[in-house]
PDB file of N, H, CA, C and O in Angstrom:
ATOM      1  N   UNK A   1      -7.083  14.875 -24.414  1.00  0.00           N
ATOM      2  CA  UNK A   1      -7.280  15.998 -23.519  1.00  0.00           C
ATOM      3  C   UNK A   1      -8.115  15.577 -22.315  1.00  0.00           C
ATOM      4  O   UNK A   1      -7.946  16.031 -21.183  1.00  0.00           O
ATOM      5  N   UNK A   2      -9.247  14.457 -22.736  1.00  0.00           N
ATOM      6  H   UNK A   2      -9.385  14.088 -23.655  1.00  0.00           H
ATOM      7  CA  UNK A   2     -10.045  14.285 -21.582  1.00  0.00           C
ATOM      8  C   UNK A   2      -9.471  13.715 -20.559  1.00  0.00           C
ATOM      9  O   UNK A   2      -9.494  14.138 -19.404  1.00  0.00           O
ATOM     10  N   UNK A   3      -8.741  12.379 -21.093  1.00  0.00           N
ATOM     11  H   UNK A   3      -8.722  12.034 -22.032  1.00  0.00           H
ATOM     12  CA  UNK A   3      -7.927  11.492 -20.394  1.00  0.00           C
ATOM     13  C   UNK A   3      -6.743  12.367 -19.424  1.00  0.00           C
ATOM     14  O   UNK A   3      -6.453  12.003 -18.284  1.00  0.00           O
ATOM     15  N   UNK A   4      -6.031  13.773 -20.210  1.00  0.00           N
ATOM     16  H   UNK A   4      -6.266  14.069 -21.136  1.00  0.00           H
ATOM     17  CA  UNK A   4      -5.358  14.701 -18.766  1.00  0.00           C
ATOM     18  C   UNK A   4      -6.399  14.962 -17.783  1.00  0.00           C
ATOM     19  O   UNK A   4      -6.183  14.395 -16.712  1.00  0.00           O
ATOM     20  N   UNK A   5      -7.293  15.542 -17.826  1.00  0.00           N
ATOM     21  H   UNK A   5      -7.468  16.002 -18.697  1.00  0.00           H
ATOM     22  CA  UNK A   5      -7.954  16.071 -17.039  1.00  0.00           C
ATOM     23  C   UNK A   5      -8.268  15.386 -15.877  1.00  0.00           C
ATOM     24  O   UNK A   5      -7.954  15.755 -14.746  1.00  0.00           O
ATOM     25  N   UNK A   6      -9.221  13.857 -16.314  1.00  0.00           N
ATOM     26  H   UNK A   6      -9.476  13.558 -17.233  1.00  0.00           H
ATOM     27  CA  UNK A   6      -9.222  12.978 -15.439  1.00  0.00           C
ATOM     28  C   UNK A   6      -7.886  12.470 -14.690  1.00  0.00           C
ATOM     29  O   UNK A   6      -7.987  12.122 -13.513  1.00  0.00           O
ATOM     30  N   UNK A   7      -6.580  12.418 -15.374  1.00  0.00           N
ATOM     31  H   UNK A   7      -6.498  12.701 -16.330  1.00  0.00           H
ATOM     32  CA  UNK A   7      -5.464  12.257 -14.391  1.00  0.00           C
ATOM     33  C   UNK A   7      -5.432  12.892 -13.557  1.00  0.00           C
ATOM     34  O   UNK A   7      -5.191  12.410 -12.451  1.00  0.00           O
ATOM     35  N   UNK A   8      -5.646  14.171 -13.710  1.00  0.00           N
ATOM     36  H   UNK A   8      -5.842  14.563 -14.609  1.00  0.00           H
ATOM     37  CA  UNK A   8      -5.508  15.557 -12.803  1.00  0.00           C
ATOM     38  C   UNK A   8      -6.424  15.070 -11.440  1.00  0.00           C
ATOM     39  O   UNK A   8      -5.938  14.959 -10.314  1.00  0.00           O
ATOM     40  N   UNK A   9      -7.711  14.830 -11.752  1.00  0.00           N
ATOM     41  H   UNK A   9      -8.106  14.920 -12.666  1.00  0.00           H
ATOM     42  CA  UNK A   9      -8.790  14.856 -10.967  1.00  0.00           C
ATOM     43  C   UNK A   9      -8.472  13.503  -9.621  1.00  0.00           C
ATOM     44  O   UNK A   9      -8.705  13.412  -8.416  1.00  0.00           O
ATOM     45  N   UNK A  10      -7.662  12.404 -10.945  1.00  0.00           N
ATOM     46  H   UNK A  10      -7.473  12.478 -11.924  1.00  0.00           H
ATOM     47  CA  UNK A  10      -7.231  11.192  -9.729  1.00  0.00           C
ATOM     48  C   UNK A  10      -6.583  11.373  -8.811  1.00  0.00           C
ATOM     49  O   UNK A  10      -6.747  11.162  -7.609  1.00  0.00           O
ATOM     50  N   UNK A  11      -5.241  12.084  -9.816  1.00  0.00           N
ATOM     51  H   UNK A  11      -5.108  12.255 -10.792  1.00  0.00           H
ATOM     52  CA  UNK A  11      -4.574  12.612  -8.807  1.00  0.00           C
ATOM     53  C   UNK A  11      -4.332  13.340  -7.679  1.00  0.00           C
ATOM     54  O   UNK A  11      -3.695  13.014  -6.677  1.00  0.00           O
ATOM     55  N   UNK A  12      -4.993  14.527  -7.979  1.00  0.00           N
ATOM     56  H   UNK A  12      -5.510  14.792  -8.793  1.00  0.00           H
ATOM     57  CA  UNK A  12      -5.652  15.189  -6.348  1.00  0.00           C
ATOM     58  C   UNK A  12      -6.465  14.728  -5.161  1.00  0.00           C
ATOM     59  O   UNK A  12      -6.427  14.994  -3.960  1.00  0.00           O
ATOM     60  N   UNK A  13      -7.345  13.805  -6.049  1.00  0.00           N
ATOM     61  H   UNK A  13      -7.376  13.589  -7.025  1.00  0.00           H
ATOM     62  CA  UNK A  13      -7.893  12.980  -4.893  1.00  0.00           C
ATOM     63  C   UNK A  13      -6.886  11.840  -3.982  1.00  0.00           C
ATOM     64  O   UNK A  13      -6.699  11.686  -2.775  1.00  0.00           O
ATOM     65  N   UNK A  14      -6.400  11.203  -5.113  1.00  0.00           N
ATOM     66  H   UNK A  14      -6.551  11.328  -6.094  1.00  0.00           H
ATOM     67  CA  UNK A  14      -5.518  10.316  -3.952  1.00  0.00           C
ATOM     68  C   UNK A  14      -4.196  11.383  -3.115  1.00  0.00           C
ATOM     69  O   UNK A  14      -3.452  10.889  -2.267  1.00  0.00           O
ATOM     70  N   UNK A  15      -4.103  12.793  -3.515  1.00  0.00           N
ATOM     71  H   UNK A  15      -4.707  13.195  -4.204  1.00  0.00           H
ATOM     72  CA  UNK A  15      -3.383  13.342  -2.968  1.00  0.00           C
ATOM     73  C   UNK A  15      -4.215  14.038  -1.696  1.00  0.00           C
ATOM     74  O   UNK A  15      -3.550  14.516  -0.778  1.00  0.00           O
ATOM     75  N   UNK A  16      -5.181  14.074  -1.664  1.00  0.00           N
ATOM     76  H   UNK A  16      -5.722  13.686  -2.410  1.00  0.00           H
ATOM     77  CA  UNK A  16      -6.360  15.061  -0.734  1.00  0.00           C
ATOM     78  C   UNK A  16      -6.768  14.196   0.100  1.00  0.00           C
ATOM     79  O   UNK A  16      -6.611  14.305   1.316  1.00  0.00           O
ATOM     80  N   UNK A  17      -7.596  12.810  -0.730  1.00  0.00           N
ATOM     81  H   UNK A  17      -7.723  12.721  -1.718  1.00  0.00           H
ATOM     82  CA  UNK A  17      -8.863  12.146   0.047  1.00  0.00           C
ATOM     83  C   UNK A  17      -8.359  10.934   0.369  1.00  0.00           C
ATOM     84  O   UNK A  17      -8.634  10.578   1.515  1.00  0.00           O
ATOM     85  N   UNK A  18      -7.590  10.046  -0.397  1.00  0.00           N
ATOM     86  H   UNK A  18      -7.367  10.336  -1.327  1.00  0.00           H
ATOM     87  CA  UNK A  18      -7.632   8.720  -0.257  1.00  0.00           C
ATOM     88  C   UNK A  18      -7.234   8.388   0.691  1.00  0.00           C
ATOM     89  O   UNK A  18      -7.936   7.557   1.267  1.00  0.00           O
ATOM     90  N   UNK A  19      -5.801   8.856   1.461  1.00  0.00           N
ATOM     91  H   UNK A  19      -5.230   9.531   0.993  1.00  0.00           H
ATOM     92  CA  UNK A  19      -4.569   8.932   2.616  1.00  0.00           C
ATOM     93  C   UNK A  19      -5.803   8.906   4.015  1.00  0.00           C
ATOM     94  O   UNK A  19      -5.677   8.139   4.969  1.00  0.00           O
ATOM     95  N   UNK A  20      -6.802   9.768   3.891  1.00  0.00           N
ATOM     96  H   UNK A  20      -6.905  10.392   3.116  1.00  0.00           H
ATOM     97  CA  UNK A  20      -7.436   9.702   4.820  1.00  0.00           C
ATOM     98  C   UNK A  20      -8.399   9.224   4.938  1.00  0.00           C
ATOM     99  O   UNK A  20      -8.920   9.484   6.023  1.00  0.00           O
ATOM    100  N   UNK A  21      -8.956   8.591   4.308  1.00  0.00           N
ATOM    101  H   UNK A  21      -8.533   8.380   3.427  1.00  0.00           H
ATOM    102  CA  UNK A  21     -10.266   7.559   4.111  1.00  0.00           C
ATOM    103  C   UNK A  21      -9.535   6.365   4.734  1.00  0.00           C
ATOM    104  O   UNK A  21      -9.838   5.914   5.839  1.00  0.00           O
ATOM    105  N   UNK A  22      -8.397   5.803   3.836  1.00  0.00           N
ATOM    106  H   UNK A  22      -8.151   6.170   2.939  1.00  0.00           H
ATOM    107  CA  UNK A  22      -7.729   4.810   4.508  1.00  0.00           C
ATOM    108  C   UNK A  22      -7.332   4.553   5.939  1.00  0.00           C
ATOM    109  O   UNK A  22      -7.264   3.478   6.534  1.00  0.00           O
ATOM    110  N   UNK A  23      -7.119   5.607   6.301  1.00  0.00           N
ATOM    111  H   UNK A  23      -7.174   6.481   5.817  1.00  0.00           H
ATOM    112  CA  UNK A  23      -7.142   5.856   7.502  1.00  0.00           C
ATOM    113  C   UNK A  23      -7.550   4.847   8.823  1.00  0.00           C
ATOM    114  O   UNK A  23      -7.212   3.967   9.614  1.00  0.00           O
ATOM    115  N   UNK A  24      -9.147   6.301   8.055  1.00  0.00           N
ATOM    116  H   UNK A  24      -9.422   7.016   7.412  1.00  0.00           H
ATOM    117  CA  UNK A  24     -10.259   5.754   9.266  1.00  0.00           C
ATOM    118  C   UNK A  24     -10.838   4.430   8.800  1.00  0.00           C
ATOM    119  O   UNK A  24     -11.399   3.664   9.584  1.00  0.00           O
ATOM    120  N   UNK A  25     -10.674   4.153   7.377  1.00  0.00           N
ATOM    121  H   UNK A  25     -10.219   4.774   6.740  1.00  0.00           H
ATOM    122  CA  UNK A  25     -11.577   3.062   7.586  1.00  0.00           C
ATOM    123  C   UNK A  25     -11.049   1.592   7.684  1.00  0.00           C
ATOM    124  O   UNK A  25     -11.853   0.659   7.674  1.00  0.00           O
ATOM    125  N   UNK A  26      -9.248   1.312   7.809  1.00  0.00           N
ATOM    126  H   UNK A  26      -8.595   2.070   7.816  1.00  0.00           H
ATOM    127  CA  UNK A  26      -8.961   0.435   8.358  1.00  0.00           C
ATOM    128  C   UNK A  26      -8.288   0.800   9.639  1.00  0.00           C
ATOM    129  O   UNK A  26      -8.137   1.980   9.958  1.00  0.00           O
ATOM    130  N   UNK A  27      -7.849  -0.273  10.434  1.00  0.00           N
ATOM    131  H   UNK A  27      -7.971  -1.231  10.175  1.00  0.00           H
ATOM    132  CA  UNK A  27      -7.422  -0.197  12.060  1.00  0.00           C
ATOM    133  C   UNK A  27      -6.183  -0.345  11.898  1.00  0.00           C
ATOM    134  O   UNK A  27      -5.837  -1.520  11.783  1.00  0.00           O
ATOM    135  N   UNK A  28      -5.280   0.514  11.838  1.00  0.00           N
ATOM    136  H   UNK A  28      -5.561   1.469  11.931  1.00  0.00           H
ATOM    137  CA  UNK A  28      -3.679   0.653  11.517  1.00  0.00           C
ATOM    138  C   UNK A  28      -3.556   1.290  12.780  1.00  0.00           C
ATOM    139  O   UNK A  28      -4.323   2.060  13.360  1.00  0.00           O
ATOM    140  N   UNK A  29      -1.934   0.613  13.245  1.00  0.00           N
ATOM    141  H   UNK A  29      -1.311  -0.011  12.774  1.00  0.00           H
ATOM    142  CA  UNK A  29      -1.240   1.542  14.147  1.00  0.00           C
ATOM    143  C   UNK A  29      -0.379   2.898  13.375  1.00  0.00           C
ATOM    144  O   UNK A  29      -0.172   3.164  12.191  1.00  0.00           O
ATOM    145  N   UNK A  30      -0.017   3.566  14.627  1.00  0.00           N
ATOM    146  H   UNK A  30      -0.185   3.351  15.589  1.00  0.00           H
ATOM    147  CA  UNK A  30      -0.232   5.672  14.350  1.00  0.00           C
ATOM    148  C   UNK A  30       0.766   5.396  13.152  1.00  0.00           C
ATOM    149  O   UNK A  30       0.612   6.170  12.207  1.00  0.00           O
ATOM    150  N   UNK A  31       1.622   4.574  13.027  1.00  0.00           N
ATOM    151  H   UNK A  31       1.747   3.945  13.795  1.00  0.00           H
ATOM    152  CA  UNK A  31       3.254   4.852  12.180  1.00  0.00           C
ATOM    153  C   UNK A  31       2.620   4.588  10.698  1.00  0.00           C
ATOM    154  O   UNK A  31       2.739   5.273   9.682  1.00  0.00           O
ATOM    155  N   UNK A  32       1.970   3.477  10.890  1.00  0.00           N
ATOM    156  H   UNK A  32       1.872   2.921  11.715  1.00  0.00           H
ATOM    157  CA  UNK A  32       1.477   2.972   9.736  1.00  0.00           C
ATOM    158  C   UNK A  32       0.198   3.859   8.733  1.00  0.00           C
ATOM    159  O   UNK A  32       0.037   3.918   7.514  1.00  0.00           O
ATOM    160  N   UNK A  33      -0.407   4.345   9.651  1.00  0.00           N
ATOM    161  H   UNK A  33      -0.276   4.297  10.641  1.00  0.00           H
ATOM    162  CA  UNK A  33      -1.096   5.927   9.614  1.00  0.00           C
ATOM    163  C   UNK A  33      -0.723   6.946   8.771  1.00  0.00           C
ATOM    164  O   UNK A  33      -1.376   7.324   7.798  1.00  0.00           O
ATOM    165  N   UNK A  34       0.689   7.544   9.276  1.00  0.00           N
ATOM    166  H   UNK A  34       1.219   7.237  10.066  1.00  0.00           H
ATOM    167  CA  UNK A  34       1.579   8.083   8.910  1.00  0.00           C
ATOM    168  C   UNK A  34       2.289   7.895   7.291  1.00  0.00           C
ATOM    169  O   UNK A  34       2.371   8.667   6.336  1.00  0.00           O
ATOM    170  N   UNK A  35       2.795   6.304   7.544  1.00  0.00           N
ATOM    171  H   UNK A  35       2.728   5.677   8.320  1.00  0.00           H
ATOM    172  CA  UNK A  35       3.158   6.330   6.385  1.00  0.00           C
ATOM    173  C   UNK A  35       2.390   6.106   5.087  1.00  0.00           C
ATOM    174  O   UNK A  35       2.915   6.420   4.019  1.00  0.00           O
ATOM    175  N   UNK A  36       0.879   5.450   5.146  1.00  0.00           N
ATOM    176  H   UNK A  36       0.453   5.195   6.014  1.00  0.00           H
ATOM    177  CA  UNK A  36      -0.094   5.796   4.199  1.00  0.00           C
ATOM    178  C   UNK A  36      -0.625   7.030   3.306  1.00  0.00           C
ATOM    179  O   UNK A  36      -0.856   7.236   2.114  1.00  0.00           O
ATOM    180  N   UNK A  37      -0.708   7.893   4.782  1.00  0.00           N
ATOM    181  H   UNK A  37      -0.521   7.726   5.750  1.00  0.00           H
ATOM    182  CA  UNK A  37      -0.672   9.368   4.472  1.00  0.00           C
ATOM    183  C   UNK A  37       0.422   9.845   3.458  1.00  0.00           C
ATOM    184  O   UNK A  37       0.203  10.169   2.290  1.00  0.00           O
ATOM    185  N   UNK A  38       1.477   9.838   4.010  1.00  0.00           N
ATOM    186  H   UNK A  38       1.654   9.575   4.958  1.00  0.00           H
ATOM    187  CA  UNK A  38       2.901   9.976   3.214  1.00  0.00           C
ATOM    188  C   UNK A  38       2.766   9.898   1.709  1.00  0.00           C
ATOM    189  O   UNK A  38       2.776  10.867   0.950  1.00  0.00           O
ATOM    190  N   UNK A  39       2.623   8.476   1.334  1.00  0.00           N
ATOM    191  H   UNK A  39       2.614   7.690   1.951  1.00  0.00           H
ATOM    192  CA  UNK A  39       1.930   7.487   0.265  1.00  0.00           C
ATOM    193  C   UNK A  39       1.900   8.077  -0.382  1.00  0.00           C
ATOM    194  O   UNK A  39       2.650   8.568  -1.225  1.00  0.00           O
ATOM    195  N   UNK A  40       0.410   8.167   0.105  1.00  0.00           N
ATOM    196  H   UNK A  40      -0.200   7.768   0.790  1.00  0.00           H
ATOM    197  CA  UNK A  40      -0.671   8.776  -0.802  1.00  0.00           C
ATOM    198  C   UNK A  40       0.126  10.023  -1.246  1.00  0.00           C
ATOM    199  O   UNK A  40       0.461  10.037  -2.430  1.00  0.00           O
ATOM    200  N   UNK A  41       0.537  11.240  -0.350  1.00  0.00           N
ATOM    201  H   UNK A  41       0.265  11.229   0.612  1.00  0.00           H
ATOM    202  CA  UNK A  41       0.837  12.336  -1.361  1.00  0.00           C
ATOM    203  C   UNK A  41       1.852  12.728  -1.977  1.00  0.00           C
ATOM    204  O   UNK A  41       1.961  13.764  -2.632  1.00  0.00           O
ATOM    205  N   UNK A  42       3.039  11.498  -1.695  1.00  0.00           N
ATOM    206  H   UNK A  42       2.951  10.656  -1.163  1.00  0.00           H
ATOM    207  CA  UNK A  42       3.261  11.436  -2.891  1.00  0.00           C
ATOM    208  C   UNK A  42       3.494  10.470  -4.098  1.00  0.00           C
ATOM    209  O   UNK A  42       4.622  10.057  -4.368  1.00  0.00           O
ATOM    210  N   UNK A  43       2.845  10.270  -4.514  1.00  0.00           N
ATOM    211  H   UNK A  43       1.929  10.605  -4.295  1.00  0.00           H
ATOM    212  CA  UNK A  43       1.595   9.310  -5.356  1.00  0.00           C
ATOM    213  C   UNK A  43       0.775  10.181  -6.045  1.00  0.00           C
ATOM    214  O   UNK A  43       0.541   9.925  -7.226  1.00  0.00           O
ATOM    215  N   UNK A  44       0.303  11.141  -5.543  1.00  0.00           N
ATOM    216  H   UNK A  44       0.492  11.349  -4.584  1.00  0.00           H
ATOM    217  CA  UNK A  44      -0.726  12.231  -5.537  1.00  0.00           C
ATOM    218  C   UNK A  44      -0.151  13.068  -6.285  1.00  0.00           C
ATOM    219  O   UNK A  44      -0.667  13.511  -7.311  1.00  0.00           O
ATOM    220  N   UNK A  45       1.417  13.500  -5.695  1.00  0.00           N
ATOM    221  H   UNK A  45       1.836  13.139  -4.862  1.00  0.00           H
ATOM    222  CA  UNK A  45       1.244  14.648  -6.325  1.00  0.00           C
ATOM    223  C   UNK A  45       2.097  13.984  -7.272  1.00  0.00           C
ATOM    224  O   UNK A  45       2.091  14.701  -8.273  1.00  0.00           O
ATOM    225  N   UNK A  46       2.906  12.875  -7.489  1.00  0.00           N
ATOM    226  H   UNK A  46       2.911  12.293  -6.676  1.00  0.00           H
ATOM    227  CA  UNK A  46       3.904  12.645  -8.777  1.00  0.00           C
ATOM    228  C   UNK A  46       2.948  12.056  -9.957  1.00  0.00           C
ATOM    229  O   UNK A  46       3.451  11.786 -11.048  1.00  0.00           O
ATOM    230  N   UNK A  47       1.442  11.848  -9.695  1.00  0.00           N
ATOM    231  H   UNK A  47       1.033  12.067  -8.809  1.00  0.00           H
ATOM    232  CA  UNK A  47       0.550  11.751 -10.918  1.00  0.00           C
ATOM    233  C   UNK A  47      -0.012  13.751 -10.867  1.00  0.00           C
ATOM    234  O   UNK A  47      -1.096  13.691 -11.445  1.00  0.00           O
ATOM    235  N   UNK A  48       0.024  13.997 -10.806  1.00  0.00           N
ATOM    236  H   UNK A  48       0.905  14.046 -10.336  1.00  0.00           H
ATOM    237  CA  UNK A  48      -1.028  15.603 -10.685  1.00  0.00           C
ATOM    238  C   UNK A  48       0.373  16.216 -11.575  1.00  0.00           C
ATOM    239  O   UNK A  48       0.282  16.845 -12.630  1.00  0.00           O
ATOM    240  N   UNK A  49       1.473  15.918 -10.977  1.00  0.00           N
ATOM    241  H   UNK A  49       1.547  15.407 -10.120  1.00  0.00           H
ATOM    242  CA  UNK A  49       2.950  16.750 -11.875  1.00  0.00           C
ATOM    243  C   UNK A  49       3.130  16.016 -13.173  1.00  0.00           C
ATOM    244  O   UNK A  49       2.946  16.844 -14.065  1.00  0.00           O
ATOM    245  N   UNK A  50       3.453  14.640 -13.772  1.00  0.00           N
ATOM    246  H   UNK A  50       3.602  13.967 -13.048  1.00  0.00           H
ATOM    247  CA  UNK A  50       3.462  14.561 -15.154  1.00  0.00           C
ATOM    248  C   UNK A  50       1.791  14.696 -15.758  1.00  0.00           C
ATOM    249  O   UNK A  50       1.823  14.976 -16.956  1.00  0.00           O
ATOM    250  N   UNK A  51       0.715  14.598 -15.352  1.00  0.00           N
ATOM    251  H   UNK A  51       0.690  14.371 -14.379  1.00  0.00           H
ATOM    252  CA  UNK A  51      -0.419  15.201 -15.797  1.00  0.00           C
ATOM    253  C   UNK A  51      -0.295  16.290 -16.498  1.00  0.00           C
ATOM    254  O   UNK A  51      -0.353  16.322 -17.728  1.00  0.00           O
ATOM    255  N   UNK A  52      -0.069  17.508 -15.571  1.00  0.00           N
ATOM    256  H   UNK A  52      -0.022  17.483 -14.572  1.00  0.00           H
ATOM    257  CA  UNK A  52       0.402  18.847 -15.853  1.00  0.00           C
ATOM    258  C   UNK A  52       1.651  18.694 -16.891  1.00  0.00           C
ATOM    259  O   UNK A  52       1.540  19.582 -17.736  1.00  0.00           O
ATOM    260  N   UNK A  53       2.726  17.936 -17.114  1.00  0.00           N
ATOM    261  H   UNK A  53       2.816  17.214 -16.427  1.00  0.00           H
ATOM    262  CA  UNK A  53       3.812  17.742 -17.932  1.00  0.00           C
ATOM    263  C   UNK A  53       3.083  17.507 -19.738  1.00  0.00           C
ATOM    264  O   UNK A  53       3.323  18.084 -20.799  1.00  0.00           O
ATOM    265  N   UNK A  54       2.147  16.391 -19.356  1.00  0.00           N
ATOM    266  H   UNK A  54       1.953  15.923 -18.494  1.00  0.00           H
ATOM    267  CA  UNK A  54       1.603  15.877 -20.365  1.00  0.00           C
ATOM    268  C   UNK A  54       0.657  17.227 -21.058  1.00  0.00           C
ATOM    269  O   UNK A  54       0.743  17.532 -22.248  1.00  0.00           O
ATOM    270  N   UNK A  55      -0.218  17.926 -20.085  1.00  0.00           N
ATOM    271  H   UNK A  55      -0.288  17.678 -19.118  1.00  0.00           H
ATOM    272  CA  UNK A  55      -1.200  18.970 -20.151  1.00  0.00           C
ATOM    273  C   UNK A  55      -0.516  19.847 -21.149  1.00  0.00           C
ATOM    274  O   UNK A  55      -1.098  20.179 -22.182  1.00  0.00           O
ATOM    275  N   UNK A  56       1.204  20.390 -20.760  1.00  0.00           N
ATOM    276  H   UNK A  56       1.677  20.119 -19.922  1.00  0.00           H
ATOM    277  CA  UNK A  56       1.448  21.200 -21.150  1.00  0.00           C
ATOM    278  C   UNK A  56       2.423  21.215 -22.589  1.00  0.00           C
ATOM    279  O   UNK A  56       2.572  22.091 -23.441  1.00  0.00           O
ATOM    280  N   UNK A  57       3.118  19.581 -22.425  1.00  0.00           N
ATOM    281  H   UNK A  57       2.997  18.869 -21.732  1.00  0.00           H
ATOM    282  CA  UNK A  57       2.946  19.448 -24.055  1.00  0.00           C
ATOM    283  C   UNK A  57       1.910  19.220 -24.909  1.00  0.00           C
ATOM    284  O   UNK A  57       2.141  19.347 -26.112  1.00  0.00           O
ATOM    285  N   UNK A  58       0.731  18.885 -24.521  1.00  0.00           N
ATOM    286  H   UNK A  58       0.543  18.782 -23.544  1.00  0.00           H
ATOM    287  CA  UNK A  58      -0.248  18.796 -25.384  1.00  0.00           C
ATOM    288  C   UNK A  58      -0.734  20.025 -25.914  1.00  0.00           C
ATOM    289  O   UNK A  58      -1.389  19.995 -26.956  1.00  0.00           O
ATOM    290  N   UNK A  59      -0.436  21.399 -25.174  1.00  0.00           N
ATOM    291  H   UNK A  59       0.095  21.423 -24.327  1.00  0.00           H
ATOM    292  CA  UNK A  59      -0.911  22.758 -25.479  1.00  0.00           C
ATOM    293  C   UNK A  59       0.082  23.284 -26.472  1.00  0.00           C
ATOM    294  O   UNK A  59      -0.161  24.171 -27.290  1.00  0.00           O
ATOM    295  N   UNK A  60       1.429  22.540 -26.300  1.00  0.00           N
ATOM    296  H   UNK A  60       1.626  21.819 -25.636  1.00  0.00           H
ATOM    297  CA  UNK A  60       2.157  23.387 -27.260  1.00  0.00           C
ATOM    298  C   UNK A  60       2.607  22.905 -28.248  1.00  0.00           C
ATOM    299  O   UNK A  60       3.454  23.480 -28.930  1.00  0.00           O
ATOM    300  N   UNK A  61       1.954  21.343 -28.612  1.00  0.00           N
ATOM    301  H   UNK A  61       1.265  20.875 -28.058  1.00  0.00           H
ATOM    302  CA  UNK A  61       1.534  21.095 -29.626  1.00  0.00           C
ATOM    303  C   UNK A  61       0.413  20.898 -30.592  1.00  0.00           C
ATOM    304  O   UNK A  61       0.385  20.076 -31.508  1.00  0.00           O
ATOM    305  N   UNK A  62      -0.823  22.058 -30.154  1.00  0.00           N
ATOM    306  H   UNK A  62      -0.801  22.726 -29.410  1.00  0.00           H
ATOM    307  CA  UNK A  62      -1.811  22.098 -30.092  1.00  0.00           C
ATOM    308  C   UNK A  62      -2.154  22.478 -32.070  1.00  0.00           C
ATOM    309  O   UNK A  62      -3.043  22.161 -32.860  1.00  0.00           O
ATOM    310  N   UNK A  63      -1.154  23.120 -32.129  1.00  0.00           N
ATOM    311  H   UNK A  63      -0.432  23.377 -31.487  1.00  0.00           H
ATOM    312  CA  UNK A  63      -1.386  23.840 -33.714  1.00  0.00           C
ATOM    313  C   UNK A  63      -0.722  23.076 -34.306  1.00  0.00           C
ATOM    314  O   UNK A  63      -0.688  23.564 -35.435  1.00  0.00           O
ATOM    315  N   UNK A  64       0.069  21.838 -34.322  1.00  0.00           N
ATOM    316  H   UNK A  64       0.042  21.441 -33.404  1.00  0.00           H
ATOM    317  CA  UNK A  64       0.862  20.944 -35.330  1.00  0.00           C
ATOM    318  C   UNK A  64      -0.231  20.093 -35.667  1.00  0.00           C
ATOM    319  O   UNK A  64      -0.205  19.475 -36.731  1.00  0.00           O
ATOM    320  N   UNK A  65      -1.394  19.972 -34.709  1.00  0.00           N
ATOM    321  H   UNK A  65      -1.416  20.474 -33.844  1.00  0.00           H
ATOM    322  CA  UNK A  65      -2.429  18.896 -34.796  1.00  0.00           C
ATOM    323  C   UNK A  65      -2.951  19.525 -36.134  1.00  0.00           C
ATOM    324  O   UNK A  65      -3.896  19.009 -36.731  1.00  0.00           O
TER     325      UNK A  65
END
């Protein structure tokens, strides 16, 4: 259960924060910019969606445990 959660948490971040940290903190031209951004969300969000996949078989096999 802990181990979803923390997926969840990675995942939003590299879907939120990482795209733009990268950004600014290397010297890329605008395209390359662009497509980091891109990347990242989705990266971001295709870990945050089987997270939630995993989350939600784990709930509905919660009473076989």
């Amino acid at each position: 259960m802990t181990s979803i959660i923390i997926r969840i948490i990675f995942g939003l971040f590299v879907w939120l924060v990482f795209g733009q940290i990268l950004s600014k903190q290397l010297k890329f031209k605008r395209n390359t910019k662009t497509f980091i951004n891109i990347t990242c969300k989705i990266i971001g969000i295709a870990v945050v969606v089987f997270s939630i996949i995993d989350l939600v078989e784990y709930l509905l096999h919660f009473n076989e445990l």
